[in-house]
N, CA, C and O of each residue as an XYZ file, in Angstrom:
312
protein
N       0.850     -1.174      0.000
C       0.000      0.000      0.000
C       0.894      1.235      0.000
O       1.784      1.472      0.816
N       0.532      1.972     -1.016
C       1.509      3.654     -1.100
C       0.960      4.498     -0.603
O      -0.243      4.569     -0.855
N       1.474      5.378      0.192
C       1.412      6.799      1.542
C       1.794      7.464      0.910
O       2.958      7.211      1.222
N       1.924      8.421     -0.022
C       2.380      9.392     -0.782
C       2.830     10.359      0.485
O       4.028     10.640      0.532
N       1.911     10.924      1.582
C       2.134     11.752      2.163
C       3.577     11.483      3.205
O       4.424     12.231      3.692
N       3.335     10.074      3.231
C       4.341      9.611      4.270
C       5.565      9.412      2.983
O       6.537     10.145      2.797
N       5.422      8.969      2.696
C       6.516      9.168      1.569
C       7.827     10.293      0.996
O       9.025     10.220      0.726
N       6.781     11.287      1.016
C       7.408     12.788      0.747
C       7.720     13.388      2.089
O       8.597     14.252      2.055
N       6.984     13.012      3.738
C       7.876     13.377      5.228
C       8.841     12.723      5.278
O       9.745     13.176      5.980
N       9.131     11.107      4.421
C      10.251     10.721      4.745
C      11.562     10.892      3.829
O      12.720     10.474      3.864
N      10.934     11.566      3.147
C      12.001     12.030      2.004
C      12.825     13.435      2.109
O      13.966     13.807      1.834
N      11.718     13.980      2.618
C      12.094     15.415      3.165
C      12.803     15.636      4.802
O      13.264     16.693      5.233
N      12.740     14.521      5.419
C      13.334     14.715      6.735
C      14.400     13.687      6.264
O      14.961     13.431      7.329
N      14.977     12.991      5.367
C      16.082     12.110      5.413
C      16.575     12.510      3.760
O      16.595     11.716      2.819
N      16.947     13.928      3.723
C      17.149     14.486      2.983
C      17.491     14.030      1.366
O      18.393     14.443      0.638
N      16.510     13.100      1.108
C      16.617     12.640     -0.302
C      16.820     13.345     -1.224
O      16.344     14.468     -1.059
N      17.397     13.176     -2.283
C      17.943     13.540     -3.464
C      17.287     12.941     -4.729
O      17.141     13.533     -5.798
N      16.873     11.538     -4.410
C      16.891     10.832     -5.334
C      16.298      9.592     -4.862
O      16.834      9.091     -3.874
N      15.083      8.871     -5.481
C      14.564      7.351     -4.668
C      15.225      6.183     -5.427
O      16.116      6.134     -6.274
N      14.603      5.434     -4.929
C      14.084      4.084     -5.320
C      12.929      3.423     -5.108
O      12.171      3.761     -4.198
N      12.659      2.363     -5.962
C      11.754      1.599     -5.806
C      12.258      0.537     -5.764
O      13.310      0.329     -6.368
N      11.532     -0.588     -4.907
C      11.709     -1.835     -4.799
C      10.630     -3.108     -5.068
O       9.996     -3.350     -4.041
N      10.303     -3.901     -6.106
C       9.273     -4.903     -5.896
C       8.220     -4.289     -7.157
O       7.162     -4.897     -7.327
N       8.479     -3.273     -7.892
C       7.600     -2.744     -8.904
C       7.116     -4.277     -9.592
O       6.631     -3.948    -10.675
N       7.049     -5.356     -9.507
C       6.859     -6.759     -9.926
C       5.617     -7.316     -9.479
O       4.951     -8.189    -10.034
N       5.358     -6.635     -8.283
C       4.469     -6.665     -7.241
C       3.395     -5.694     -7.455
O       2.289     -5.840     -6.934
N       3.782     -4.418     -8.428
C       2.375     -3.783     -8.777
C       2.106     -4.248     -9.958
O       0.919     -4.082    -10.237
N       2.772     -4.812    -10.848
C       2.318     -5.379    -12.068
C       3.571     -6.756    -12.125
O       4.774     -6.789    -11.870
N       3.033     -7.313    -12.376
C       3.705     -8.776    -12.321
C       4.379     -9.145    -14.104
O       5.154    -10.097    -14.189
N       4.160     -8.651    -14.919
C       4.395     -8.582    -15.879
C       5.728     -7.510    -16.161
O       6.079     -7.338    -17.328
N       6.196     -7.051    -15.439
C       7.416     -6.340    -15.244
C       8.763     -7.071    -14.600
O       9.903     -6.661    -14.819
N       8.424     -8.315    -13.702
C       9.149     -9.132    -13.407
C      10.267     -9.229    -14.020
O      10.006     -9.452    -15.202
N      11.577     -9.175    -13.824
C      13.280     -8.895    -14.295
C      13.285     -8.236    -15.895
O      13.919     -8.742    -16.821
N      12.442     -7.009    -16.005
C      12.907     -6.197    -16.606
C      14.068     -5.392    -16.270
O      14.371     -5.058    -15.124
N      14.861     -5.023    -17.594
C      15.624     -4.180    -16.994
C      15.698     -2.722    -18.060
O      16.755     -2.111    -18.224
N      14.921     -2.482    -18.454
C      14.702     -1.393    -19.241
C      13.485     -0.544    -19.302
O      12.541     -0.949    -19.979
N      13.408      0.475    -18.734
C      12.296      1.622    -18.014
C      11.291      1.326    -19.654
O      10.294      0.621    -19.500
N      11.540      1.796    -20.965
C      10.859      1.586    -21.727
C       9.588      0.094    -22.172
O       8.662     -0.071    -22.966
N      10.320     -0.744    -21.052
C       9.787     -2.020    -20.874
C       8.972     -2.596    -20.094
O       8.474     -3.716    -20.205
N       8.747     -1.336    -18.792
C       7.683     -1.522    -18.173
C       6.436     -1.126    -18.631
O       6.086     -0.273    -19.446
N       5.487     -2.386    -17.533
C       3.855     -1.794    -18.764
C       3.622     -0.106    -17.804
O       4.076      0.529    -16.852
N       2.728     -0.052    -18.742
C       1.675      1.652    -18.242
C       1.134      1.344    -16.939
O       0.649      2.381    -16.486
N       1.035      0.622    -16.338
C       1.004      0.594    -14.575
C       1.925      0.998    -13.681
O       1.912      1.713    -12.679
N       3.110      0.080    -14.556
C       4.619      0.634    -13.662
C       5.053      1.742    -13.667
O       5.710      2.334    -12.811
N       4.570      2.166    -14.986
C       5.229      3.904    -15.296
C       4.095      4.459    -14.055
O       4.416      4.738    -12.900
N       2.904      4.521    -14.552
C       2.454      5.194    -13.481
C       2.251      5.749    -12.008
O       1.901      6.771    -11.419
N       2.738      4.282    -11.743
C       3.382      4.261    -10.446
C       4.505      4.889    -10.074
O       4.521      5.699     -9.147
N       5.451      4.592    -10.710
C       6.684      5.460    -11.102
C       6.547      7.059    -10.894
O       6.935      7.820    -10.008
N       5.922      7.212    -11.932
C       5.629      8.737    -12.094
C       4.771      9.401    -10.694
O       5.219     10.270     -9.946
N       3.522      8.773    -10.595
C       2.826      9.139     -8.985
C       4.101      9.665     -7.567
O       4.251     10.603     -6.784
N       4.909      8.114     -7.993
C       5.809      8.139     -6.791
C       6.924      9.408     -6.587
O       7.410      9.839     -5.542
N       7.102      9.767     -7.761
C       8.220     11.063     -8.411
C       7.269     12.152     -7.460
O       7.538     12.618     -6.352
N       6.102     12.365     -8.290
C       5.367     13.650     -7.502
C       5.164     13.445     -6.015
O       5.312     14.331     -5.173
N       4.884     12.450     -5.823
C       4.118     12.519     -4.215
C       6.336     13.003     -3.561
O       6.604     14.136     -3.161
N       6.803     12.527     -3.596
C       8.184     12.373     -3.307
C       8.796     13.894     -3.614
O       9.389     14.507     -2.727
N       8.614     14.411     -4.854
C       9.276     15.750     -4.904
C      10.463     15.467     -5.252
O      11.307     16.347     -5.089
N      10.951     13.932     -5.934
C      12.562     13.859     -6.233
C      12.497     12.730     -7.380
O      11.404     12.318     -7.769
N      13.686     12.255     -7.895
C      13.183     12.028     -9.221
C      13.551     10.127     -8.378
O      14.182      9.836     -7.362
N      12.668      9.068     -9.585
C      13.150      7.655     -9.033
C      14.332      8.056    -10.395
O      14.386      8.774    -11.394
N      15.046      7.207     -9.755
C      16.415      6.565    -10.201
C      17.064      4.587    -10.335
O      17.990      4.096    -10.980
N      16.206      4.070     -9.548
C      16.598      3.040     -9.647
C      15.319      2.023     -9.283
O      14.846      2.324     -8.187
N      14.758      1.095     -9.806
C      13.673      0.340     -9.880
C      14.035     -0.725     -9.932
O      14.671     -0.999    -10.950
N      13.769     -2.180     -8.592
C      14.011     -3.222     -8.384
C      12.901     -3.830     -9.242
O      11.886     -3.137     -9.171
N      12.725     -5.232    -10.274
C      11.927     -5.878    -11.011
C      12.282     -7.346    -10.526
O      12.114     -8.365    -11.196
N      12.803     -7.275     -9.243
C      13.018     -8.976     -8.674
C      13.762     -8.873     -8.200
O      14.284     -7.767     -8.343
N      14.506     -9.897     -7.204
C      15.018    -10.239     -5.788
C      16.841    -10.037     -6.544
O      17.811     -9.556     -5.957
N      16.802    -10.511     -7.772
C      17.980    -10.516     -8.350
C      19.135     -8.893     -8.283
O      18.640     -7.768     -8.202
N      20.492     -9.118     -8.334
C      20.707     -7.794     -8.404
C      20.575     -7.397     -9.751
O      20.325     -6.209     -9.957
N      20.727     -8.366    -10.955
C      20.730     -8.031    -12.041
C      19.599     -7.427    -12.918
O      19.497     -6.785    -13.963
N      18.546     -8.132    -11.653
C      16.861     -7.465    -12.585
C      16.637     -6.084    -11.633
O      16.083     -6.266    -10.549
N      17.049     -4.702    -12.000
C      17.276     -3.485    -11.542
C      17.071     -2.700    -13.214
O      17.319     -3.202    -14.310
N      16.519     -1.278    -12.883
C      16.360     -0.746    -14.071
C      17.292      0.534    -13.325
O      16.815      0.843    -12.234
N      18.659      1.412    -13.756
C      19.522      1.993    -13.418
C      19.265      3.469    -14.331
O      19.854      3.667    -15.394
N      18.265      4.478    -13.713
C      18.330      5.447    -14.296
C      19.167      6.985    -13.950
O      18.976      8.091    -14.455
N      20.104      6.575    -12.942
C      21.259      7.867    -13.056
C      21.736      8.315    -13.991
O      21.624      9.509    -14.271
N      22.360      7.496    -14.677
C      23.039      8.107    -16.304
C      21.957      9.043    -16.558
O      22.361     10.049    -17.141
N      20.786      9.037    -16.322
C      19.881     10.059    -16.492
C      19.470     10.875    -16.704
O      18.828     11.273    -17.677
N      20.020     11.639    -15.057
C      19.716     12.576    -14.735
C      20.245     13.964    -15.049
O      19.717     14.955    -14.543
């Protein structure tokens, strides 16, 4: 379950820069060890994107499974 509000107090008192997500597999299961942002479905983005605003900072890195290798790495990014 996402707290947007709690989300953005804990971002703002533990002076984030920059998130993550973890388990995006878990809001759409069809994203499971992707590793390319263009490759998630329109749920994940959305989520994604929600999570950016409620947060006030940009995501950067998106877990798609337990693996280290299934990670989507968007610093080069920024």
């Amino acid at each position: 379950l996402w707290d947007g509000k709690m989300a953005r107090y804990s971002a703002t008192i533990n002076g984030c820069t920059q998130a993550a997500i973890t388990g995006i597999d878990r809001i759409d299961p069809a994203c499971f060890g992707v590793t390319d942002y263009d490759r998630l479905t329109g749920k994940a983005k959305d989520f994604v994107e929600r999570a950016e605003k409620d947060i006030g900072k940009p995501v950067t890195l998106i877990s798609t499974g337990p693996e280290m290798s299934q990670i989507i790495d968007l610093r080069g990014e920024l």
